[in-house]
Wavefront OBJ file of the C-alpha trace (Angstrom):
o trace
v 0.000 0.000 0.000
v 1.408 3.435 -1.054
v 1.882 6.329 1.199
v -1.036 8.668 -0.743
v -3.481 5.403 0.485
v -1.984 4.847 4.046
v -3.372 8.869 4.008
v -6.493 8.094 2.697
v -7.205 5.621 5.381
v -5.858 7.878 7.975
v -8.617 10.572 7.106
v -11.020 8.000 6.602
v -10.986 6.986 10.073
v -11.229 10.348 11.331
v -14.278 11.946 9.582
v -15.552 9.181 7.582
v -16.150 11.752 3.919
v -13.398 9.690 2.408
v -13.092 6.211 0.391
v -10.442 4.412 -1.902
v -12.737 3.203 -3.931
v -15.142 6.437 -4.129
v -15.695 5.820 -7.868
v -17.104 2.408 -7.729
v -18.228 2.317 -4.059
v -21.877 1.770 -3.579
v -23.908 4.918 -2.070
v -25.095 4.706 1.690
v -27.293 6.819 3.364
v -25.200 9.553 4.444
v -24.262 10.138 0.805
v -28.027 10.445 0.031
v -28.417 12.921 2.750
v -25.744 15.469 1.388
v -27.292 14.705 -2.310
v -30.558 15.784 -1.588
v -29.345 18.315 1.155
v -26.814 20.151 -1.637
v -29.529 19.573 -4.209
v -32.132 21.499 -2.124
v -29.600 24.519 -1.192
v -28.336 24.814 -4.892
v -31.838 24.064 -6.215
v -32.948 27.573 -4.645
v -29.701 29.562 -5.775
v -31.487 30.891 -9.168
v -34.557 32.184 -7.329
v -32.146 33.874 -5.187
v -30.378 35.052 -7.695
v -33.015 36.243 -9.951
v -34.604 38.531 -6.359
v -31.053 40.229 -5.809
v -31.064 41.152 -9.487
v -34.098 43.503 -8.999
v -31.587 46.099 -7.134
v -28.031 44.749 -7.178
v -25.751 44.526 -9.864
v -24.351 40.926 -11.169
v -20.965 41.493 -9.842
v -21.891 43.001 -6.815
v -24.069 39.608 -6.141
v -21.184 37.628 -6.758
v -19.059 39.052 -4.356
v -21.223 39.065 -1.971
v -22.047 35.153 -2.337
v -18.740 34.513 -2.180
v -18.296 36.680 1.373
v -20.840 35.076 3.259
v -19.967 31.996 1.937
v -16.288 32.520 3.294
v -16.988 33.687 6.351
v -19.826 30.971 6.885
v -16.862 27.878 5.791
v -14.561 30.187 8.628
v -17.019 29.097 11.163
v -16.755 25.533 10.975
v -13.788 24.136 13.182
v -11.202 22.182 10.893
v -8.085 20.150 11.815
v -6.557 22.285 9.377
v -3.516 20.915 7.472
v -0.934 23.151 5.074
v -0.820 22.607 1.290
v 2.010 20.700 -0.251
v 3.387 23.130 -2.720
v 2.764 20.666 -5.244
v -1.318 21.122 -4.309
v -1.135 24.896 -3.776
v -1.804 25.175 -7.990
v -4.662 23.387 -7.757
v -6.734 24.810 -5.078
v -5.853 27.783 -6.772
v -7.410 26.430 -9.437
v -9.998 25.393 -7.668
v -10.895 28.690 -6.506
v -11.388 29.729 -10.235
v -12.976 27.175 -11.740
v -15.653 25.951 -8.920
v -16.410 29.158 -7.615
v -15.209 32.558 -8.964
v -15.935 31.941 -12.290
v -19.001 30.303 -12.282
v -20.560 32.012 -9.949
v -19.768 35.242 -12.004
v -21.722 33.772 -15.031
v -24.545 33.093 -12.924
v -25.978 36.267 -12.172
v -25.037 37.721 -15.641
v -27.096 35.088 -17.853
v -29.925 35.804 -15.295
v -30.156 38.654 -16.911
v -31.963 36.853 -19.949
v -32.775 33.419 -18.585
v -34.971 33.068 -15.979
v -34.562 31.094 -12.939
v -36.258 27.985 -13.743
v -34.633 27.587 -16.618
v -31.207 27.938 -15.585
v -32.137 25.451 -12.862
v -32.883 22.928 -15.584
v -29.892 23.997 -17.728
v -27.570 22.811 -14.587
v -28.532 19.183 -15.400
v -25.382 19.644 -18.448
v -23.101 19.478 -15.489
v -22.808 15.834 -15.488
v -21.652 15.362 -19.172
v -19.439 17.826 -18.973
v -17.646 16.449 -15.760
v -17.383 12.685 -17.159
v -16.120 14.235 -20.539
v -13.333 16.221 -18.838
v -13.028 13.379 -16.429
v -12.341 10.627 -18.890
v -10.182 13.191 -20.911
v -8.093 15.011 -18.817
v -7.883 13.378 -15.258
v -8.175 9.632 -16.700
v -11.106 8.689 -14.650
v -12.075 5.669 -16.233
v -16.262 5.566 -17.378
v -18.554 2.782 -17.789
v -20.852 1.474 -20.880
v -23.415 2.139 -18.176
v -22.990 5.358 -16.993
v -21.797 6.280 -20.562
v -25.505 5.268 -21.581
v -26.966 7.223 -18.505
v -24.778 10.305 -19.857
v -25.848 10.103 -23.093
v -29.911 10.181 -22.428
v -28.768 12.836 -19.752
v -27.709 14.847 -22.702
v -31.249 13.746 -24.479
v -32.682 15.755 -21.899
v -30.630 19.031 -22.141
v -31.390 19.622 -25.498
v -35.091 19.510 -24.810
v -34.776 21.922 -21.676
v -32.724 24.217 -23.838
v -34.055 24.401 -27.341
v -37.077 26.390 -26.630
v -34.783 29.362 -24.452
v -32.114 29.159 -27.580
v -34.652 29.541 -30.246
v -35.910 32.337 -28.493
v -34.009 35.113 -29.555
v -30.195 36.312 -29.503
v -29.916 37.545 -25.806
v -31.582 34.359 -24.302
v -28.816 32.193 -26.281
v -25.851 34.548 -25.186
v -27.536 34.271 -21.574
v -27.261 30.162 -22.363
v -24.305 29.986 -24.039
v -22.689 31.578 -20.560
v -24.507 29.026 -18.504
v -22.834 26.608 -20.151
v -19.304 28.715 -19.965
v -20.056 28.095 -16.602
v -21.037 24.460 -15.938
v -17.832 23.741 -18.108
v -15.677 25.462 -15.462
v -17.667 23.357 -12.955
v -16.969 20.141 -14.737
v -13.194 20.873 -13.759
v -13.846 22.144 -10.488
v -15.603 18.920 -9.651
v -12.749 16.840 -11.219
v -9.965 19.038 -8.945
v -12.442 18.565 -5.727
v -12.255 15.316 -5.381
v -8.746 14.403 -4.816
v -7.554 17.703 -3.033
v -10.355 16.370 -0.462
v -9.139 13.515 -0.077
v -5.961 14.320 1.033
v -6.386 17.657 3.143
v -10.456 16.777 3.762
v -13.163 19.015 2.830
v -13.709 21.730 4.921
v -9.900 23.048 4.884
v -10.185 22.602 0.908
v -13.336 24.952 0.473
v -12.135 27.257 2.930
v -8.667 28.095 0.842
v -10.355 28.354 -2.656
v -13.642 30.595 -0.942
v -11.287 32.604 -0.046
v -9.145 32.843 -3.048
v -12.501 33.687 -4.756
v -13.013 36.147 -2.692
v -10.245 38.074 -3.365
v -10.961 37.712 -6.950
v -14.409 38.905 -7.267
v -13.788 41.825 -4.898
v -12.709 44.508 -7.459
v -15.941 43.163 -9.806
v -17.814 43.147 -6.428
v -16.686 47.341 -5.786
v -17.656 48.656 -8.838
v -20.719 46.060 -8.804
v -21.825 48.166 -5.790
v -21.303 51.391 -7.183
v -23.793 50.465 -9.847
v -26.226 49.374 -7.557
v -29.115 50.592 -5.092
v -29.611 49.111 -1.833
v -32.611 46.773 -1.003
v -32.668 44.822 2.554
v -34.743 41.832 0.125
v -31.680 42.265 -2.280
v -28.886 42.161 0.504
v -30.929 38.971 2.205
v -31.258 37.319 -0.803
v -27.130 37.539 -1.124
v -26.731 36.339 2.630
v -28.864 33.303 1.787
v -27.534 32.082 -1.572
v -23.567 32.890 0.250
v -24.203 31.365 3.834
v -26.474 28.581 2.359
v -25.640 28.151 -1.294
v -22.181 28.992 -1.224
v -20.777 27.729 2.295
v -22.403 24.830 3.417
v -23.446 23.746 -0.079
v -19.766 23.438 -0.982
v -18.986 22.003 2.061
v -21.400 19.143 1.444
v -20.587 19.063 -2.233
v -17.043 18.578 -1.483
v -17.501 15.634 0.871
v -20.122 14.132 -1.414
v -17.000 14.460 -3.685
v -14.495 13.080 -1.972
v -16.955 9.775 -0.691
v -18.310 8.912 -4.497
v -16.479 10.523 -7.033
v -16.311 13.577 -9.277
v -18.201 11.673 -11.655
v -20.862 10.474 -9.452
v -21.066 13.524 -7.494
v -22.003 16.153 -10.124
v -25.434 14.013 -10.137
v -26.670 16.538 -7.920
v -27.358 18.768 -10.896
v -30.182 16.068 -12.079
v -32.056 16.553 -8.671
v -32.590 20.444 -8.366
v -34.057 21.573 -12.009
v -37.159 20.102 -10.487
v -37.008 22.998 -7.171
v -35.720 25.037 -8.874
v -38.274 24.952 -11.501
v -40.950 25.051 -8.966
v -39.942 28.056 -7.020
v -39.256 29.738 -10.493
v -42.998 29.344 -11.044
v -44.419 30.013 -8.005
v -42.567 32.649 -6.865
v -41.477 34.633 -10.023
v -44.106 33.180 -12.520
v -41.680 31.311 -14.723
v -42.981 29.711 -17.832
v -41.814 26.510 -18.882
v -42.399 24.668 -21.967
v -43.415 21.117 -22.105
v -40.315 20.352 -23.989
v -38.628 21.461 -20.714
v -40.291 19.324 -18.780
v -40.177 16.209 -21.081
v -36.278 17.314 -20.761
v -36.140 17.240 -16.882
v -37.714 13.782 -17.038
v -35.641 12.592 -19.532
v -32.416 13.863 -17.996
v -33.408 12.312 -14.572
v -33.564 8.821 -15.843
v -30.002 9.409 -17.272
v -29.171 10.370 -13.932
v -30.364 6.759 -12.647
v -28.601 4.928 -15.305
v -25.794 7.021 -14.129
v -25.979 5.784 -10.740
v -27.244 1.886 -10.856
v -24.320 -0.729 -10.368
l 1 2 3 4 5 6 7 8 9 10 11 12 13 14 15 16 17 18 19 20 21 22 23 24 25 26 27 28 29 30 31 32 33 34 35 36 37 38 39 40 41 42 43 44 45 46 47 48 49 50 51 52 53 54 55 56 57 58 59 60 61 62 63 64 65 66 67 68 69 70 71 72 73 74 75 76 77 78 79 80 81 82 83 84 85 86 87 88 89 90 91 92 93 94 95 96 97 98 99 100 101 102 103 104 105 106 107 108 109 110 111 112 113 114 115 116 117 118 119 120 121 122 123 124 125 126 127 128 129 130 131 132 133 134 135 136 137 138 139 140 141 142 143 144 145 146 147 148 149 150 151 152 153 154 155 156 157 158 159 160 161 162 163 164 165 166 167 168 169 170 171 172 173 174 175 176 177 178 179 180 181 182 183 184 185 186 187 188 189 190 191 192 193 194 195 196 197 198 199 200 201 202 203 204 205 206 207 208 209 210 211 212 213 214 215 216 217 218 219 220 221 222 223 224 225 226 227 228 229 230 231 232 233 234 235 236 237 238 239 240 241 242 243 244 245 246 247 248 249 250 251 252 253 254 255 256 257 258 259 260 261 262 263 264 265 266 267 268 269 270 271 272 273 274 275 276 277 278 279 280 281 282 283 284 285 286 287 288 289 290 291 292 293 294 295 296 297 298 299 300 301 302 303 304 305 306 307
């Protein structure tokens, strides 16, 4: 047994987020729990989104999601380890590609898609993750999950078709959505390992942080182009202390117990809440080819997941 396993084991036995065989291993109930519990606090980041666009400008909510996410991660106690230089790259990384940037395309394609719909459009995040999986971190991929992929991607094309045909400005506001779940697709990939050797909580704290840096010259002139709403400013505190810090927190376990691969099935579970608080709180429309799509892209999301 190598040293990198000896290490796994080690962490293993002291929080229980993290597994040798997280690719193949089958899912027990405490991965089900931070499924559904990350599903339901991303599943409500669009509706959040879409209420702190009324006053605040994109940048502005950014930077703020990223703050009270930061300072929400600083709050959890951590057995805290320091980076091998060799890692320090990645959470960089990290930090861009699973947060900053992503979370910067969010509130900008708002602008033209509305919040169900961009919940929906997060189901791409699973092709995209086994696609940059299989060709850049030599994950290896299954005929079956392959096949649950491929229906997955079925599905997308039926949620998006209607927003795309549209006009211009809804397809720019889609083609940064998906600008955006590519950059996911690697952080997911980078998550995964970097938690299982530092855990997750000391992972998500560096790159929050990192992203907060970032975003804060975006997130000053975001708030001189802005007017101040207390529904605005709670809407931010919401999406960054739920949607931001414990959502990653979970996200990055879930991670580090079943995979990048496996994990990113999260964005199959909340289209469907986040299509439903689109509607009844914003009056979303959604078009039956959008909803064939969600079903559609769900099943792939089981064939993803059977063994």
């Amino acid at each position: 047994m190598s040293y990198c396993q000896i290490r796994k084991l080690d962490y293993e036995k002291i929080d229980g987020d993290l597994r040798l065989d997280s690719e193949t291993a089958s899912f027990e109930k405490h991965d089900w729990f931070l499924i559904i519990g990350t599903a339901g606090l991303w599943g409500a980041s669009p509706l959040f989104i879409d209420i702190a666009l009324d006053d605040f400008h994109p940048s502005l909510i950014t930077w703020l999601r990223v703050l009270f996410g930061c300072l929400t991660i600083w709050i959890f106690p951590s057995n805290s380890e320091a980076v091998r230089a060799s890692d320090r790259r990645k959470v960089m990384l990290l930090g861009f590609t699973w947060m900053a940037f992503p979370l910067s395309m969010f509130p900008i394609a708002q602008q033209w898609v509305n919040s169900s719909m961009t919940g929906m459009l997060y189901s791409a995040v699973p092709i995209l993750t086994v696609m940059i999986a299989a060709a850049f971190f030599q994950v290896s991929t299954s005929p079956q999950r392959l096949k649950g992929i491929c229906i997955g991607l079925i599905g997308i094309v039926l949620i998006s078709s209607p927003e795309i045909s549209t006009d211009n400005t809804n397809a720019f506001g889609v083609g940064l959505m998906f600008l955006a779940f590519i950059s996911y697709g690697i952080g997911f990939n980078l998550a995964g390992p970097l938690q299982n050797q530092y855990g997750s909580i000391p992972v998500v704290r560096r790159a929050l942080t990192l992203a907060t840096l970032l975003t804060t010259p975006l997130g000053i002139y975001g708030t001189l182009s802005s007017s101040f709403s207390l529904q605005a400013m709670s809407a931010c505190l919401v999406l960054g202390a739920g949607g931001t810090g414990i959502a990653y927190i979970w996200s990055s376990k879930l991670t580090g117990r079943v995979g990048a691969v496996r994990s990113s099935i999260v964005a199959y579970l909340f289209p469907i809440e986040a299509a439903i608080l689109g509607v009844m709180f914003r009056g979303d429309s959604i078009s039956y080819f959008a909803i064939i799509g969600v079903v559609i892209a769900i099943s792939g999301a089981y064939q993803t997941n059977s063994n």
